[in-house]
PAZAPA-4460 file (N, C-alpha, C; in steps of 0.05 Angstrom, whole numbers, plus 32768, in hexadecimal, padded with zeros to 4 digits):
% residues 299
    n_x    n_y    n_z   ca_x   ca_y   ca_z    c_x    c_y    c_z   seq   type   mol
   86FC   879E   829D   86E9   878C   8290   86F5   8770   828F     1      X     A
   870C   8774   8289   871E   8759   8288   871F   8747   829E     2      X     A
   8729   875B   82B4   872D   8755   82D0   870D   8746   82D6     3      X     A
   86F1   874A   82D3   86DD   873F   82D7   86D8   872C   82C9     4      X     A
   86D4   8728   82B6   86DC   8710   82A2   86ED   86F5   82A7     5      X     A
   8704   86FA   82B5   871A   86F0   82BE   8708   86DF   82E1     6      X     A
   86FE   86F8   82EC   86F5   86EE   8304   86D7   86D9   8302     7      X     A
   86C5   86DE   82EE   86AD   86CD   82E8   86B5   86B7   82E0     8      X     A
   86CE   86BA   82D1   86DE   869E   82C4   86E1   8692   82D5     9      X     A
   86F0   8692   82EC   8706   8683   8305   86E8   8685   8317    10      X     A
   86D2   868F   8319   86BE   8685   832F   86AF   866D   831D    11      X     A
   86AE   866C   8300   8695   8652   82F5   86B0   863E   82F3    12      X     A
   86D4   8644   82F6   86D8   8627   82F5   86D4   8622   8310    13      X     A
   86E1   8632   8321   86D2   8625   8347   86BA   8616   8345    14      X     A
   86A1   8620   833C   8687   8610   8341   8686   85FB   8332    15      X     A
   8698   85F2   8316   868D   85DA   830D   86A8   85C7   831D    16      X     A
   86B8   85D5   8323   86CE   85C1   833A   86BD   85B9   8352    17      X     A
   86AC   85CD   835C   86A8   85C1   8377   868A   85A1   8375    18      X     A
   8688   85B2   835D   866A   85A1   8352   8674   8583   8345    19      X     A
   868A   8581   833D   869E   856D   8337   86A2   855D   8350    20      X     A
   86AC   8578   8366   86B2   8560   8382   8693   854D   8386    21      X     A
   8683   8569   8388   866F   8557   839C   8663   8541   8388    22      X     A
   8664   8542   836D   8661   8527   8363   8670   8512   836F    23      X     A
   868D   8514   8366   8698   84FB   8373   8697   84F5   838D    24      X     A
   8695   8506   839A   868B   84FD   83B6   8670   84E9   83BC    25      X     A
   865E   84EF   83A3   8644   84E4   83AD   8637   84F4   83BA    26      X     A
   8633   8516   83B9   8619   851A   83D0   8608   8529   83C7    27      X     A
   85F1   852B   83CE   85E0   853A   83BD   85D6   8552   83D5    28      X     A
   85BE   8562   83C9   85BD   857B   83D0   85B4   856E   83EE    29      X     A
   85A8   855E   83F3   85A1   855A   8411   85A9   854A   8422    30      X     A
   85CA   854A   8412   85DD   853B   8423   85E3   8521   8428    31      X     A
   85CB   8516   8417   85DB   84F9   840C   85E4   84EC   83FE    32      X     A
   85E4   84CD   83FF   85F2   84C5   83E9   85E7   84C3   83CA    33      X     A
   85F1   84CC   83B3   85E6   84C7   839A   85FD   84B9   8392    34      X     A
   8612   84A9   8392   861E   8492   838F   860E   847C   8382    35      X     A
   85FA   8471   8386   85ED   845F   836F   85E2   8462   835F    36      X     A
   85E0   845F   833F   85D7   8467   8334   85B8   8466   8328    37      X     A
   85AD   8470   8318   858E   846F   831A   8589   8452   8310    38      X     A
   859C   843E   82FB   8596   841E   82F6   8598   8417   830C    39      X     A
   85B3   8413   831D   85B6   8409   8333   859F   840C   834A    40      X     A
   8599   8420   834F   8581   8422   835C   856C   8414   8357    41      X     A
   8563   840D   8342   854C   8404   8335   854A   83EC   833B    42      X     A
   856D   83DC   8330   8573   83BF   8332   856C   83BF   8351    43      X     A
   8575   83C6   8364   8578   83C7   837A   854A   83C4   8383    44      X     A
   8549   83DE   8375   8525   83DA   837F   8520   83C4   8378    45      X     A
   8525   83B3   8367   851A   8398   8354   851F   8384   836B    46      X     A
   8534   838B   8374   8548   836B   837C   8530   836C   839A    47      X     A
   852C   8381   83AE   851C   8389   83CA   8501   837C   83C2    48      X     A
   84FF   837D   83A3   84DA   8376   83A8   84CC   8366   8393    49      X     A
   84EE   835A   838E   84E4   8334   8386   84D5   8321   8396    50      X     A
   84DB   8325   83B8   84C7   8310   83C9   84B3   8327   83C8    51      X     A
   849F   8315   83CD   8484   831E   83CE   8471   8311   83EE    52      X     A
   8473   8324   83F8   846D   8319   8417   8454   8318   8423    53      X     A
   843D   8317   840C   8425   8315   840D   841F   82F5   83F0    54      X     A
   8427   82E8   83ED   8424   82DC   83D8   8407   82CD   83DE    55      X     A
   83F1   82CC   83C0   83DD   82BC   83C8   83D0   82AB   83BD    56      X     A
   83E8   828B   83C3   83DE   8275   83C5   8400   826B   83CD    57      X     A
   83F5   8251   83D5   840D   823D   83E7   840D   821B   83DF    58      X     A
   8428   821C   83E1   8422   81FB   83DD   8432   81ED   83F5    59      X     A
   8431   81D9   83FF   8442   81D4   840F   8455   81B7   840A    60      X     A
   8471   81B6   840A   847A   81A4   8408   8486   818D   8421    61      X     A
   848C   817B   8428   849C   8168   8439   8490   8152   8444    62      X     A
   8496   814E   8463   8497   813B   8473   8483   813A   847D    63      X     A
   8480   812A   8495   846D   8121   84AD   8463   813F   84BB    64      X     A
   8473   8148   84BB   8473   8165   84CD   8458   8179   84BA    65      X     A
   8464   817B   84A9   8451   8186   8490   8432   8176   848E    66      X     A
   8430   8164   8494   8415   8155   8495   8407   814F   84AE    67      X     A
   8414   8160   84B7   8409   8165   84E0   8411   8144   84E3    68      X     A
   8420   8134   84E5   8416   810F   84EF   841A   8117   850C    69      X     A
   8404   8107   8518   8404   8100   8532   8405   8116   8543    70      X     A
   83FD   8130   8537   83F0   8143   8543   83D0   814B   8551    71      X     A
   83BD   8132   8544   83A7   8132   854B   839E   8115   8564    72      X     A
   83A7   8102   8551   83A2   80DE   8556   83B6   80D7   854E    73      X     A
   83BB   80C1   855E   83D5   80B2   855D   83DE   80A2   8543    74      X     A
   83F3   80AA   8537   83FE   809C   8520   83EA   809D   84FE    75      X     A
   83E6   80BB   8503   83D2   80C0   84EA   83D8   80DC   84E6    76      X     A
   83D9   80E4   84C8   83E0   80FD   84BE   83C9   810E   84C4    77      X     A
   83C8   8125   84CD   83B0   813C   84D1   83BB   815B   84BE    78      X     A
   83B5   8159   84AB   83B7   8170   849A   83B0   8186   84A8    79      X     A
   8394   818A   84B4   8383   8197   84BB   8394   81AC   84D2    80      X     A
   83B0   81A3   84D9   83BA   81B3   84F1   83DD   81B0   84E3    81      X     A
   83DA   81B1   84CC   83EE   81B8   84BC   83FF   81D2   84BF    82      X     A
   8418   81DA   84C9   8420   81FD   84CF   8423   820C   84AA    83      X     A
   8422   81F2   84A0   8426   8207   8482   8408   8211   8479    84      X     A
   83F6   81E9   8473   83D9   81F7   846D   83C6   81EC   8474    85      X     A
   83C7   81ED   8497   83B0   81EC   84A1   8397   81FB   84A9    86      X     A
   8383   81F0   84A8   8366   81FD   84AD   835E   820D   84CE    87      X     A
   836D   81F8   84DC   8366   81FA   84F7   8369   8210   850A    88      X     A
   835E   8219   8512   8352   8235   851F   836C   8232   8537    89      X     A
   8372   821C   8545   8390   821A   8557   83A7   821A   8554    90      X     A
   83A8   8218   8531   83C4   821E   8524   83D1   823A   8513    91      X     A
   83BB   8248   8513   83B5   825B   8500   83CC   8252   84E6    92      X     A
   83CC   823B   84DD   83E7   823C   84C2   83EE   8250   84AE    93      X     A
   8408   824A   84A5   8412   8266   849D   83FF   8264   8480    94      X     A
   83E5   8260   8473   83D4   825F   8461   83C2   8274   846F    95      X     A
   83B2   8266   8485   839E   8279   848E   83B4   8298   8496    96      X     A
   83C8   82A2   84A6   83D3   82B2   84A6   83DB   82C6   8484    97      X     A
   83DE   82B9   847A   83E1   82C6   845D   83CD   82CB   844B    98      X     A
   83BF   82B7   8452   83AB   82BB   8432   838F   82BD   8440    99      X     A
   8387   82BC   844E   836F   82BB   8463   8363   829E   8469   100      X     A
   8344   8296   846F   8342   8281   847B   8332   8273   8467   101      X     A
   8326   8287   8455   831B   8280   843A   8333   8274   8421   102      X     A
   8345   828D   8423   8355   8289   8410   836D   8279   8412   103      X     A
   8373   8268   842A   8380   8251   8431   8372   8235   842B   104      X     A
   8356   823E   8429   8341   821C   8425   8344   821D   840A   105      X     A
   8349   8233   83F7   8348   8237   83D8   8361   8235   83D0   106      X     A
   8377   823B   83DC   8390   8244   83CE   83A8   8234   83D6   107      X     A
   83A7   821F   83E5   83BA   8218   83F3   83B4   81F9   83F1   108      X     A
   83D7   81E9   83EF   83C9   81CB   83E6   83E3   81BE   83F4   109      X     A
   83E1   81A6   8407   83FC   819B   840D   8401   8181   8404   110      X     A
   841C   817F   83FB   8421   8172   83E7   8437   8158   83F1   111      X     A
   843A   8168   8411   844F   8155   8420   8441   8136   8431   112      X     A
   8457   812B   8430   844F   810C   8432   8460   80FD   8451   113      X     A
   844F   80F3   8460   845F   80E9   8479   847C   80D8   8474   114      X     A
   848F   80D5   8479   84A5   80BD   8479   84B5   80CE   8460   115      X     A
   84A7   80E2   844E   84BE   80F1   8438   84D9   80F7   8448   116      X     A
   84F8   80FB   842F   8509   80FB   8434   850D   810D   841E   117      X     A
   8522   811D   841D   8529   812F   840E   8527   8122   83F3   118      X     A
   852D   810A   83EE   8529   8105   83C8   8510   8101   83C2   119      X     A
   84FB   8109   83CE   84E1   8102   83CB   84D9   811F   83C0   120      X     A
   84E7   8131   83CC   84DA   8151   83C9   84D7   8152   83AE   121      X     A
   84E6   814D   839A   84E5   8158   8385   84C8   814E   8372   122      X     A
   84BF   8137   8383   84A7   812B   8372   8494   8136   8379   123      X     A
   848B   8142   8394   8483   8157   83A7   8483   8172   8395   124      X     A
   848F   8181   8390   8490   8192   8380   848C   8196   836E   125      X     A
   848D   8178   8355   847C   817B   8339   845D   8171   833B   126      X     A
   8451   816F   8354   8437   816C   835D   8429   818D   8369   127      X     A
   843A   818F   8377   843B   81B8   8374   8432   81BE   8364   128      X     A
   844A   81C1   834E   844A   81DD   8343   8426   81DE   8330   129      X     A
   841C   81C1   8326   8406   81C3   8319   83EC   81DC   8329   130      X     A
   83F7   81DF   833B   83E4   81F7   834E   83E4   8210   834A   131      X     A
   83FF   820D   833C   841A   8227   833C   8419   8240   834F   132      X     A
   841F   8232   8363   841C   823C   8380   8436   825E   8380   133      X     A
   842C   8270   838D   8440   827C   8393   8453   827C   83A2   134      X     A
   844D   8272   83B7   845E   8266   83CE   8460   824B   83CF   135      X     A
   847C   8240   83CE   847B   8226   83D4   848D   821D   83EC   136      X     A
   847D   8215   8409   8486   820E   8423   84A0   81F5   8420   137      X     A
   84B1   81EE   8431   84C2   81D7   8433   84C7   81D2   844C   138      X     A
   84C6   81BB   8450   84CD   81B6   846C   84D5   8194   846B   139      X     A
   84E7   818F   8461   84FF   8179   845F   8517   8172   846E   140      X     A
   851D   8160   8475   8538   8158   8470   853F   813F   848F   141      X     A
   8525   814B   849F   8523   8137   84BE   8522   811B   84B7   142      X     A
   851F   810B   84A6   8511   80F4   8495   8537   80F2   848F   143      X     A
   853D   8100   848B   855E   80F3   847E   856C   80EF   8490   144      X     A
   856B   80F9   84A5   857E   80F3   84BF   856C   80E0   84D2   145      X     A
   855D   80DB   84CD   8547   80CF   84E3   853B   80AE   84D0   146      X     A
   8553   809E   84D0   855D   808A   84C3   8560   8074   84D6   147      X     A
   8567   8059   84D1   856B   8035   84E5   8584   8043   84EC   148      X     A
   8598   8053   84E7   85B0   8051   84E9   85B8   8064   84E6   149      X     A
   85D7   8074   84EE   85E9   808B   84E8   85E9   807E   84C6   150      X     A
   85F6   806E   84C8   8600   8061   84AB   85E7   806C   8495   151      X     A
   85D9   8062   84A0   85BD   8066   8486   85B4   807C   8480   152      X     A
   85BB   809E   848E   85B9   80B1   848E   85B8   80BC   846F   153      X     A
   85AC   80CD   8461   85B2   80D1   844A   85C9   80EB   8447   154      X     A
   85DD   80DF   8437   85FA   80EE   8433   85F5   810D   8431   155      X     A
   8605   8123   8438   8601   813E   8439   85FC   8145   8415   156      X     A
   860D   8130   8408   8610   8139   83EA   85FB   8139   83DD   157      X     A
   85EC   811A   83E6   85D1   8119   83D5   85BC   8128   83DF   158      X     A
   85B6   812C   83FC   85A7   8146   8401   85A8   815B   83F2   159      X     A
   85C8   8167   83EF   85C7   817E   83DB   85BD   817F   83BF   160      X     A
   85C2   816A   83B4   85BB   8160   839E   85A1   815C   8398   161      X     A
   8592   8152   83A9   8575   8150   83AF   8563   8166   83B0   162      X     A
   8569   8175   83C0   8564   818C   83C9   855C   819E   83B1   163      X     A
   857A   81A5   83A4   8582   81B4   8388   8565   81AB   836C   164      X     A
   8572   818F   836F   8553   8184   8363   853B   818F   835D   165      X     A
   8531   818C   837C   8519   8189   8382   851B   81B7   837F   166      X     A
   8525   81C8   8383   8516   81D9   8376   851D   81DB   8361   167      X     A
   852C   81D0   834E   852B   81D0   8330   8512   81CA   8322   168      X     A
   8507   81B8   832F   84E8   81AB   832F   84DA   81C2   8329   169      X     A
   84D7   81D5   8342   84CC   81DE   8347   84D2   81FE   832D   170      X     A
   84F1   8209   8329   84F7   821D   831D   84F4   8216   82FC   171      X     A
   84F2   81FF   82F8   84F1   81F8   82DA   84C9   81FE   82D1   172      X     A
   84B9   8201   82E4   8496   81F7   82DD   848D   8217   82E1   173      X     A
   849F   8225   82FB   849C   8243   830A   84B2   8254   8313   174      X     A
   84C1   825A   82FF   84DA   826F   830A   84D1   8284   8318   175      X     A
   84BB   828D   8321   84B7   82A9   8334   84A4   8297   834A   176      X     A
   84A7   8282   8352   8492   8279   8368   84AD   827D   837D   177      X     A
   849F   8285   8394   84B1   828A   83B1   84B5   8277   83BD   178      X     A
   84C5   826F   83CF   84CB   824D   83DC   84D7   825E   83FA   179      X     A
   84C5   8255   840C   84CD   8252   841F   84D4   8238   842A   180      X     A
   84F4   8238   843C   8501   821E   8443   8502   8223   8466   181      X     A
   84F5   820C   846F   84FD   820F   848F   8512   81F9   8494   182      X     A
   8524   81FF   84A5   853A   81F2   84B3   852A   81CD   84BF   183      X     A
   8543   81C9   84B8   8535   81AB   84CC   8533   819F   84E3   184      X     A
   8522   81A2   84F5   8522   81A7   8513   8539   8196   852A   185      X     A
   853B   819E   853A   8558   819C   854C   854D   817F   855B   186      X     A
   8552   8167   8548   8547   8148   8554   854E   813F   8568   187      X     A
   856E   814D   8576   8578   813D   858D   8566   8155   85A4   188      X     A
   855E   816A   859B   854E   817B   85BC   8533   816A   85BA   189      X     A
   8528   815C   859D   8516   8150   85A5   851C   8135   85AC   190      X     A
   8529   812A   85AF   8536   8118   85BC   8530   8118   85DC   191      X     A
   853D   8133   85E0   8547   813F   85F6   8523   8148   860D   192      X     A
   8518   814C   85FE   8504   8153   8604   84F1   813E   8605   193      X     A
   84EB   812D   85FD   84E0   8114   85EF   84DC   80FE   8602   194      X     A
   84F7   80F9   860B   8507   80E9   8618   84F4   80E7   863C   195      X     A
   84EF   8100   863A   84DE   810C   8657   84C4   80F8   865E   196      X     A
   84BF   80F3   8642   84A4   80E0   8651   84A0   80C2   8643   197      X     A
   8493   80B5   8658   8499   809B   8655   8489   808F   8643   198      X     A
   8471   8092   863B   8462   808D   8623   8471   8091   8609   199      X     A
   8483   80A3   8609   8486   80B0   85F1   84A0   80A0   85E8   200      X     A
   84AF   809C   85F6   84C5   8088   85F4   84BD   8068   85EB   201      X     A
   84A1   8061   85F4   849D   804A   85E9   8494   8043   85D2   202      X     A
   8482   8065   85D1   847E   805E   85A5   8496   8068   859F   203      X     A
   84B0   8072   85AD   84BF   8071   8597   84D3   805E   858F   204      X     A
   84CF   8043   859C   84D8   8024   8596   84C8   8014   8581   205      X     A
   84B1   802B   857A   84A2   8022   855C   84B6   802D   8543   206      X     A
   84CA   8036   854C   84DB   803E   8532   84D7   8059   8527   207      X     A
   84CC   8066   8544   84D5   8085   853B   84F3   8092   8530   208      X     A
   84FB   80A0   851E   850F   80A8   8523   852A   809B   8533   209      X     A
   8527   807F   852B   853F   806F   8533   855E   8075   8540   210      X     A
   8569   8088   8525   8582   808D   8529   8583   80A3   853B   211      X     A
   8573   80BC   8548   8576   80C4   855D   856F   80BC   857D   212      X     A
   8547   80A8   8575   853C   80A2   8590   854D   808D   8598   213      X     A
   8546   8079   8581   8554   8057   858F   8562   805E   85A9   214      X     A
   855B   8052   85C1   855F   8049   85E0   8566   8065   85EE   215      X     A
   8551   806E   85ED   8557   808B   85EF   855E   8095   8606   216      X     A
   855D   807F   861A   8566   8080   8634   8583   807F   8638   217      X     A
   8598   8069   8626   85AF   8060   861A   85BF   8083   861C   218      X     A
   85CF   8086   8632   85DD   809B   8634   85FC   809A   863B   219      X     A
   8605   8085   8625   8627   807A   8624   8630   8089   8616   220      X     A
   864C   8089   8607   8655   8094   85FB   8646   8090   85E6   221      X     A
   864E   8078   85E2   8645   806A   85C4   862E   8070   85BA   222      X     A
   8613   807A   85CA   85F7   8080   85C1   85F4   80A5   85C6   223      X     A
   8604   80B2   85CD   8609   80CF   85CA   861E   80D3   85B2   224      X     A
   8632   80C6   85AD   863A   80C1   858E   8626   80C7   8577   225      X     A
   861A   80AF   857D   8604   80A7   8568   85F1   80C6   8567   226      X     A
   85E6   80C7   857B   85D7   80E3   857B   85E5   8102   8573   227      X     A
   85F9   8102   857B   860D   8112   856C   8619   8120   854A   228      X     A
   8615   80FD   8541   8618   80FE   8525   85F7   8102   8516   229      X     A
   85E9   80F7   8524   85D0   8101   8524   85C9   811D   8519   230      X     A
   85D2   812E   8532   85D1   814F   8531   85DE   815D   8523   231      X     A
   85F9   8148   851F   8613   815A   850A   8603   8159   84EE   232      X     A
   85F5   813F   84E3   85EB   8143   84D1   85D3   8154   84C6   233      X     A
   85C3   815C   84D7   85B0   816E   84D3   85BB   818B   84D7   234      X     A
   85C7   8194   84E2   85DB   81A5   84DC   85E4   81AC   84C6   235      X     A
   85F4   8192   84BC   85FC   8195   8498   85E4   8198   848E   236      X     A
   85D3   8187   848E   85BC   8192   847F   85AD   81AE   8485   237      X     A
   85AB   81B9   8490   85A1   81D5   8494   85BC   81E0   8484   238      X     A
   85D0   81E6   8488   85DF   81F3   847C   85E3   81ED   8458   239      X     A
   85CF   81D4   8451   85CF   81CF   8438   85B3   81E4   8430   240      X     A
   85AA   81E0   843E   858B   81EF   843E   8585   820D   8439   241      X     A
   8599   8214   8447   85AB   822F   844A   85C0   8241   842F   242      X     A
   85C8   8233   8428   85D7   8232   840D   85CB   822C   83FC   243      X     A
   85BD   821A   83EE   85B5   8214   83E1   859B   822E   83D6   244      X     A
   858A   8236   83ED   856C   824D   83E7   8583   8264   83EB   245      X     A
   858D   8267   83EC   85A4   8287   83E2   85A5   828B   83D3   246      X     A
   85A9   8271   83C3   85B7   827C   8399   859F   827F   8390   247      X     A
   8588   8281   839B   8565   8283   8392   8563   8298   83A0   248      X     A
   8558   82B3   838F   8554   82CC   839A   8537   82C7   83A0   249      X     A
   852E   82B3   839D   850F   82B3   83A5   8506   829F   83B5   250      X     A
   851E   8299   83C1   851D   827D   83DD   852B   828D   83F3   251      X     A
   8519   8289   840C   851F   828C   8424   8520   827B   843C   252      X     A
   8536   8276   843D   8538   8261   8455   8534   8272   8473   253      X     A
   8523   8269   8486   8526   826E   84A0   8538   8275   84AE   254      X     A
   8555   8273   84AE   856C   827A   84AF   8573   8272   84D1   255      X     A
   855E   8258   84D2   856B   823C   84E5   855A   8241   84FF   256      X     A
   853F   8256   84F6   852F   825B   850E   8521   8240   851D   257      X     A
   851C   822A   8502   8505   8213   8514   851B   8202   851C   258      X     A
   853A   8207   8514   854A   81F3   8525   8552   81FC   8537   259      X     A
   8557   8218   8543   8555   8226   855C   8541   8221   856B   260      X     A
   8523   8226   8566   8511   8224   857D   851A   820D   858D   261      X     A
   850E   8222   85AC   8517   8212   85BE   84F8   8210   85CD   262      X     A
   84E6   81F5   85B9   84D7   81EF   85B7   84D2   81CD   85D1   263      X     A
   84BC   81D4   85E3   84C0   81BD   8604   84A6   81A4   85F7   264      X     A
   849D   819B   860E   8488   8182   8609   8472   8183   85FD   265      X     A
   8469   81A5   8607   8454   81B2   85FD   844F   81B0   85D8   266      X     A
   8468   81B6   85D2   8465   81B6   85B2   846B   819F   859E   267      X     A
   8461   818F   85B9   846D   8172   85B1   844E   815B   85AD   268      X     A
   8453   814A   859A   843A   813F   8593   8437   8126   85AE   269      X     A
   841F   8121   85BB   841D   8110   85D2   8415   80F5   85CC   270      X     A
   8413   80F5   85B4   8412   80E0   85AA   8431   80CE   859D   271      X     A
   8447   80DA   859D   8462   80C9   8599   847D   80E1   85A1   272      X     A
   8475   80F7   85A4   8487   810A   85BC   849C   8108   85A9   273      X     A
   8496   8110   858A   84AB   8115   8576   84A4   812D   8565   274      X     A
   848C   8126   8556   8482   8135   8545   8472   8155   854E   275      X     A
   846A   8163   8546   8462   8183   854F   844A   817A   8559   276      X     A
   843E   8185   8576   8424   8186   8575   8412   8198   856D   277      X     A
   83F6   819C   8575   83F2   81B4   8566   83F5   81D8   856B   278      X     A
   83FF   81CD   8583   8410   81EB   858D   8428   81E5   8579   279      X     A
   8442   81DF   8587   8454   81DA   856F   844D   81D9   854F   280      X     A
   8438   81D6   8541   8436   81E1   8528   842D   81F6   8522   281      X     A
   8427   8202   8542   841C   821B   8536   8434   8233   8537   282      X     A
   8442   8229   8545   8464   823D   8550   8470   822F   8534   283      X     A
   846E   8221   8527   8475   821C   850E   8471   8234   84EB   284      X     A
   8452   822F   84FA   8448   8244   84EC   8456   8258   84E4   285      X     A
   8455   826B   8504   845F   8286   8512   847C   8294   8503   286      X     A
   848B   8275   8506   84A0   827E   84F8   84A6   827D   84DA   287      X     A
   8496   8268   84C8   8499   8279   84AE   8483   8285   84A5   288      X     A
   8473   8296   84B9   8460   82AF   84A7   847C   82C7   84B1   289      X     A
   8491   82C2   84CB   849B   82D9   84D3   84B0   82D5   84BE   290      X     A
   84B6   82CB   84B0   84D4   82C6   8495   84C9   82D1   847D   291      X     A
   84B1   82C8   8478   84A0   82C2   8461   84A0   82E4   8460   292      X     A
   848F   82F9   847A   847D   8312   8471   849C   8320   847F   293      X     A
   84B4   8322   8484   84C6   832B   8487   84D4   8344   846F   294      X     A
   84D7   834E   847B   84DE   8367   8460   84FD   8365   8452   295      X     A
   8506   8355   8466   8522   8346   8458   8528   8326   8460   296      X     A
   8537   831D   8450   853C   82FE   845E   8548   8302   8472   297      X     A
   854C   82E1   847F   8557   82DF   8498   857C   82E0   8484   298      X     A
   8586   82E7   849B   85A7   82E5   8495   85A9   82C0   849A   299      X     A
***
């Protein structure tokens, strides 16, 4: 009797030893991991389905680009073919894509201004939030490098600074509104591209974008220099752009898609062979509804 006793003993310590291993191990009956725990998990569900990839209403913030200019008629803003919130049936904008074609004429308001520069955004954004938009678009920073001069460029510091600002603006009126940030487009390929036709070179001696077009023919050292620091700077700025919507679990930067496109004449406005046409705003679009309805950010 002993002897059995003795043996039931030494088999229930085996099973709570082995039941011990496979805890620390982490595995459960169907072989995987139970290593996180049921908070952790939870935190973890919370953190996956903070963005909201259907949000419905939009605001849009920035530049020339943001206000379609010189996408329709020469040297005049056209909202109407806007890639954030335009109406136009050839752009499909990321409004009509999201919210439909009704609920883009209702829900969607742009707030961006031709010739803006990154210290402008933040005044841009307390004109927002009165909408209290869920999504708020950005598309900045071309206006800071696209200056009379390298010299006149606005410093990487105050961009950051600016920048930081301008969603403080925005996090102080709406801490759960989403911000999408697009990269600032690659000025010397439109340079590069630009350069191709001869109309387009001549409005750009009206003082397009100076510090990259100016003599755009000019292929010395000294004017590939200049264009150089040009690009190095928009660079830094995307990488401020980049850093900066990280420490915001509810900002998503493009992760340098509209400064990659390798975007030709076609998406180019024919009216100054700088600005998006309305193909190019609509590949504008394309890419932040594909960031925006993404099931994770871009790396």
């Amino acid at each position: 009797m002993r002897k059995q006793r003795r043996r039931r003993s030494r088999a229930l310590v085996g099973t709570v030893a082995v039941t011990a291993a496979l805890g620390v191990a982490g595995c459960d009956v169907l072989g995987g991991s139970s290593g996180t725990t049921g908070s952790e998990k939870t935190r973890a569900s919370r953190a996956v389905q903070v963005w909201d990839r259907s949000p419905a209403s939009i605001a849009a913030v920035g530049d020339s680009v943001t206000r379609g200019f010189d996408a329709c008629t020469v040297l005049s803003d056209c909202p109407e073919v806007s890639w954030a919130t335009g109406t136009s049936d050839q752009v499909d904008s990321l409004a009509v894509r999201l919210l439909g074609r009704a609920g883009a004429a209702d829900h969607s308001w742009n707030y961006a201004v031709t010739g803006a520069r990154m210290a402008d955004l933040s005044d841009q954004m307390a004109e927002a939030v009165v909408h209290r938009p869920q999504l708020v678009t950005v598309m900045a920073g071309a206006n800071d490098a696209c200056r009379t001069s390298v010299r006149a460029m606005t410093s990487v510091a105050d961009f950051r600074a600016q920048f930081e600002d301008a969603l403080g603006t925005l996090r102080k009126a709406l801490p759960k509104t989403q911000v999408y940030v697009s990269s600032v487009p690659n000025l010397k390929r439109l340079w590069s591209e630009g350069r191709t036709n001869p109309l387009g070179k001549q409005i750009w001696k009206l003082g397009i974008c100076p510090s990259m077009l100016a003599d755009a023919d000019d292929l010395t050292s000294v004017a590939t220099l200049r264009r150089d620091k040009v690009q190095q700077r928009v660079e830094e700025y995307n990488k401020v752009l980049a850093e900066v919507c990280a420490k915001d679990r509810r900002c998503r930067f493009d992760g340098g898609a509209v400064y990659a496109y390798r975007f030709g004449t076609g998406q180019l406005s024919r009216w100054d062979w700088f600005h998006p046409s309305t193909d190019g705003q609509s590949k504008l679009a394309a890419i932040a509804y594909r960031t925006i309805t993404a099931k994770d950010p871009v790396d």
